[in-house]
C-alpha positions as CSV (number, residue, x, y, z in Angstrom):
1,X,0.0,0.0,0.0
2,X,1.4,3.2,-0.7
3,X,3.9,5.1,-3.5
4,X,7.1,6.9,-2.7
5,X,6.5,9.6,-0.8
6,X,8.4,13.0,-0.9
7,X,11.6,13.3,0.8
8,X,11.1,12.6,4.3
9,X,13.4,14.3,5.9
10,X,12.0,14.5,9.6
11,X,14.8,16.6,10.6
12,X,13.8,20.1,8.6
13,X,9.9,19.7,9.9
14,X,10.4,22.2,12.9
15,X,11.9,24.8,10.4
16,X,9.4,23.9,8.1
17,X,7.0,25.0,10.3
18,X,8.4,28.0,12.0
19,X,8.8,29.0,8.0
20,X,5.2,28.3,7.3
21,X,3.8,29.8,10.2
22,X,5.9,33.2,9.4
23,X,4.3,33.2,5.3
24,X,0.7,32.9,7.3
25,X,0.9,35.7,9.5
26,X,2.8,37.7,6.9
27,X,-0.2,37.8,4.5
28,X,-2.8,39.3,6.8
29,X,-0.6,41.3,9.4
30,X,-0.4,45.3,8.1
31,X,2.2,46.1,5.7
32,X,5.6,46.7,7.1
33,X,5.2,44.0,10.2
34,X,7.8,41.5,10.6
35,X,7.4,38.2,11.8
36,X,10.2,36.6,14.0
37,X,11.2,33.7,16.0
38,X,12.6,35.7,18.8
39,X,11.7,34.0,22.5
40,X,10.7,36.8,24.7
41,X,13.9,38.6,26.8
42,X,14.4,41.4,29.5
43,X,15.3,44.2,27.1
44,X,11.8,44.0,25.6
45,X,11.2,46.4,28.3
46,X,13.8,49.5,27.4
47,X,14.4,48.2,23.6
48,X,12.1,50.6,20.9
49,X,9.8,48.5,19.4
50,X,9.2,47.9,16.1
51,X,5.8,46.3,14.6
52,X,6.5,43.1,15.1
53,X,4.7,39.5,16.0
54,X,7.0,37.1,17.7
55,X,6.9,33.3,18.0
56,X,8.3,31.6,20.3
57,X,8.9,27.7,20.2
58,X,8.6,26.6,23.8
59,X,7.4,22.9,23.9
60,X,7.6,19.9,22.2
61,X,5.6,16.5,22.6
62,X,4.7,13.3,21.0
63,X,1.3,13.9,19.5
64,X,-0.9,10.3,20.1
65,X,-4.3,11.3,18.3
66,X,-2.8,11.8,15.4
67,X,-0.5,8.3,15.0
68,X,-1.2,6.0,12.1
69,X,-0.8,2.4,12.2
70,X,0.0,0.0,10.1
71,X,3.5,-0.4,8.1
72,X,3.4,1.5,4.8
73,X,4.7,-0.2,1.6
74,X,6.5,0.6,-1.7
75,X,5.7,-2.1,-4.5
76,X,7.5,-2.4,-8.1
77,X,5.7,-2.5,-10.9
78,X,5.7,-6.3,-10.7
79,X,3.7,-5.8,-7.0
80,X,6.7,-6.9,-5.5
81,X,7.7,-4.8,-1.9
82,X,10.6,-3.0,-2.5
83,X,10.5,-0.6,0.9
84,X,8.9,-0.4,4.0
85,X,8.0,2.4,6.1
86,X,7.4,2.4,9.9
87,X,4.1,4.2,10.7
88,X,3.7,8.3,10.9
89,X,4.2,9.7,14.1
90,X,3.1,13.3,15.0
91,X,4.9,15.4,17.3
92,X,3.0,18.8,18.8
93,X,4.7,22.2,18.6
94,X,3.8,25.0,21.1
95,X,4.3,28.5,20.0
96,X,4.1,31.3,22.5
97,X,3.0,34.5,19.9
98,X,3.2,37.8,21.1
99,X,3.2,41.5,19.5
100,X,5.5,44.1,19.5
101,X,4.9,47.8,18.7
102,X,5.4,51.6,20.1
103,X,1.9,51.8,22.0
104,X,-0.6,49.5,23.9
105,X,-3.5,49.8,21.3
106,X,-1.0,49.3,18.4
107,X,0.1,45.9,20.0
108,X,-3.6,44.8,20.6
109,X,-4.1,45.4,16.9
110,X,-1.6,43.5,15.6
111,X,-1.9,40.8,18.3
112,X,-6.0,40.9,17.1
113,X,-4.7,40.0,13.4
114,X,-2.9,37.2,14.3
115,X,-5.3,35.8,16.8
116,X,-8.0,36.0,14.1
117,X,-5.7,34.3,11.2
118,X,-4.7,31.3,13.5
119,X,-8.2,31.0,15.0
120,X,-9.4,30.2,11.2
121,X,-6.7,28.6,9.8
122,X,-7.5,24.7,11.0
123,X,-5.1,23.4,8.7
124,X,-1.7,24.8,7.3
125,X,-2.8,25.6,3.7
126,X,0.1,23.7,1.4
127,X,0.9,27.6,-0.2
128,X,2.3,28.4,2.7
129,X,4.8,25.4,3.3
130,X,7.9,24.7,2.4
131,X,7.9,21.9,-1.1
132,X,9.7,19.2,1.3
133,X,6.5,19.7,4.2
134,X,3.9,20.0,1.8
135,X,5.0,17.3,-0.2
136,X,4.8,14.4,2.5
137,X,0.3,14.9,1.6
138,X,-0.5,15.1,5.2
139,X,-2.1,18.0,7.3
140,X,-0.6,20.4,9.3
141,X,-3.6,21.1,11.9
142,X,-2.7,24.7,14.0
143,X,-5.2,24.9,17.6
144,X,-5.7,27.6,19.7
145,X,-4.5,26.5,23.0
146,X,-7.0,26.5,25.7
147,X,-4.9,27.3,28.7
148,X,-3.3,30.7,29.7
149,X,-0.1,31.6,28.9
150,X,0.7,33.6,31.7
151,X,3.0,31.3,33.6
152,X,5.0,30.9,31.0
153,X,6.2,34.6,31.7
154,X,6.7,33.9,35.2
155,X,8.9,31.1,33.8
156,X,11.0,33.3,31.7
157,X,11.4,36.1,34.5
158,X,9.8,38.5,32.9
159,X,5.9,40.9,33.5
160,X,3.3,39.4,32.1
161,X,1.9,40.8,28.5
162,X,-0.6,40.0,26.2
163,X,-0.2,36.8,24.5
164,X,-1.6,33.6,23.3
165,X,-0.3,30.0,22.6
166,X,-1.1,27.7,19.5
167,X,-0.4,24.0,19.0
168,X,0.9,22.8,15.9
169,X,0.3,19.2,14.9
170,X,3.2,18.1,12.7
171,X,3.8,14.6,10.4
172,X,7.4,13.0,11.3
173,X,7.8,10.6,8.6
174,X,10.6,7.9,8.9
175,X,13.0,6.9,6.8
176,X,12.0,3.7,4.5
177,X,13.8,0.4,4.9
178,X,15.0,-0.8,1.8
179,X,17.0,-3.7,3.2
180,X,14.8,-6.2,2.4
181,X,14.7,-10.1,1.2
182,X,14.3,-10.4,-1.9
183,X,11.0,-12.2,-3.1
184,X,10.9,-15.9,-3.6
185,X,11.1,-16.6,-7.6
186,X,10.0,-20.2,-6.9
187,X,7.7,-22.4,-5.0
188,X,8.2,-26.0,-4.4
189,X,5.2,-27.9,-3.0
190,X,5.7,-31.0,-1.1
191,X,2.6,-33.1,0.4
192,X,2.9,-33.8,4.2
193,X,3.1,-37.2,3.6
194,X,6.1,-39.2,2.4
195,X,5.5,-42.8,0.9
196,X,7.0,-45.6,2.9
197,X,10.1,-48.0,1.7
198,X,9.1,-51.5,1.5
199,X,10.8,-53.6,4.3
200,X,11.6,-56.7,2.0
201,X,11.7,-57.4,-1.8
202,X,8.3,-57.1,-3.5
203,X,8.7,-60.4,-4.7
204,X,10.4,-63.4,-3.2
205,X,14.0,-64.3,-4.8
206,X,13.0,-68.1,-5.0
207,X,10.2,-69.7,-6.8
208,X,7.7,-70.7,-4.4
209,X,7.6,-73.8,-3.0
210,X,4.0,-76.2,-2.1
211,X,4.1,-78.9,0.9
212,X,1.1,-81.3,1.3
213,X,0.9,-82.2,4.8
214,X,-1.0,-85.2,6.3
C-alpha cells in the first residue's frame, strides 16, 4: 500500500513549520510588520519596538491522536515490496506568539490580526509550506491553546503581556527500509506425507515352493 513519498526528511519539519507559520501571518498582518522567531527577553522592556509578532517555540511533545498504524509499503511495478515504512508519528509544537509595537493599542491590533488568522486557519494551507512539508500529503492542523499563557512569563522572568499559545500538529515521517529479502522466484510444493520404503523385496528371490501335509 502506498507510492514513494516525498523526501522525508524529519529533521527540517520544525523549520518547516516555524517557515510556514511566518508566510501565514505575513499575509494578513499590516504592511511593514515583521514576523520573528525571537523568544521573549528582559530588554523588551527598554528596547524601541518595532511592529513586530514574535513566535516563540517553547514545547515539544509526541502527538498520540494523530498516529497512524499499520506499516506503509512501496511495490514495483511487478507488485513486489521494495520498501517499507514504519508508521507516521506526530509530534505537537507550542508557539508562545506575542506582539510588538510603540503603544498598547498598536500591540492589541496586531496581536488581534494574528489571533483571528490562527483562529481560522484549521489546517496549514500547502501555499504556505515549504515543497519538502507539503510534499509528504499530510495535514498540518494549527489549535488555539485553551490554557493561559501567563505562567510561562513567570517562567521566563519577565511581566506578564498580552499573548496567546497555538499548538501545531506536525507529520514526522521515517525513513523507509530498503534492506529487504528479496522475493521468492520459486515455489516447491511438497505433500505432508512421504510414501513408505518396502521392508523386504516385492517379490520373493525363490520360486515358491507347495508342501502337502497329512
Amino acid at each position: 500500500m502506498g507510492s514513494p513519498s516525498a523526501r522525508a526528511d524529519t529533521g527540517l519539519v520544525i523549520t518547516d513549520v516555524d517557515e510556514a507559520l511566518c508566510v501565514l501571518l505575513g499575509r494578513s498582518l499590516p504592511a511593514g510588520t515583521m514576523v520573528r522567531l525571537d523568544p521573549p527577553k528582559p530588554t523588551w522592556e527598554t528596547e524601541r519596538p518595532s511592529n513586530a509578532i514574535d513566535l516563540f517555540l517553547y514545547g515539544l511533545r509526541d502527538d498520540p491522536s494523530g498516529r497512524e498504524s499499520g506499516w506503509d509499503e512501496t511495490r514495483d511495478g511487478r507488485g513486489a515490496v521494495v520498501a517499507r515504512r514504519d508508521p507516521v508519528r506526530r509530534f505537537a509544537l507550542s508557539y508562545l506568539v506575542t506582539a510588538r509595537a510603540p503603544k498598547i493599542n498598536e500591540e492589541h491590533l496586531l496581536l488581534g490580526v494574528a489571533l483571528r488568522t490562527m483562529i481560522f486557519t484549521d489546517e496549514l494551507p500547502a501555499d504556505c509550506m515549504p515543497d519538502a512539508l507539503a510534499g509528504l500529503g499530510r495535514p498540518v492542523s494549527i489549535r488555539v491553546a485553551e490554557s493561559d499563557p501567563g505562567a510561562l512569563w513567570s517562567s521566563l522572568g519577565m511581566p506578564a503581556r498580552a499573548a496567546f499559545a497555538i499548538t501545531v500538529s506536525a507529520p514526522f515521517v521515517p525513513e523507509p527500509d530498503t534492506d529487504l529479502a528479496k522475493p521468492a522466484e520459486k515455489i516447491r510444493l511438497e505433500s505432508g506425507q512421504k510414501a513408505a520404503k518396502p521392508r523386504g523385496p516385492l517379490t520373493p528371490d525363490q520360486p515358491k515352493r507347495w508342501v502337502r501335509t497329512p
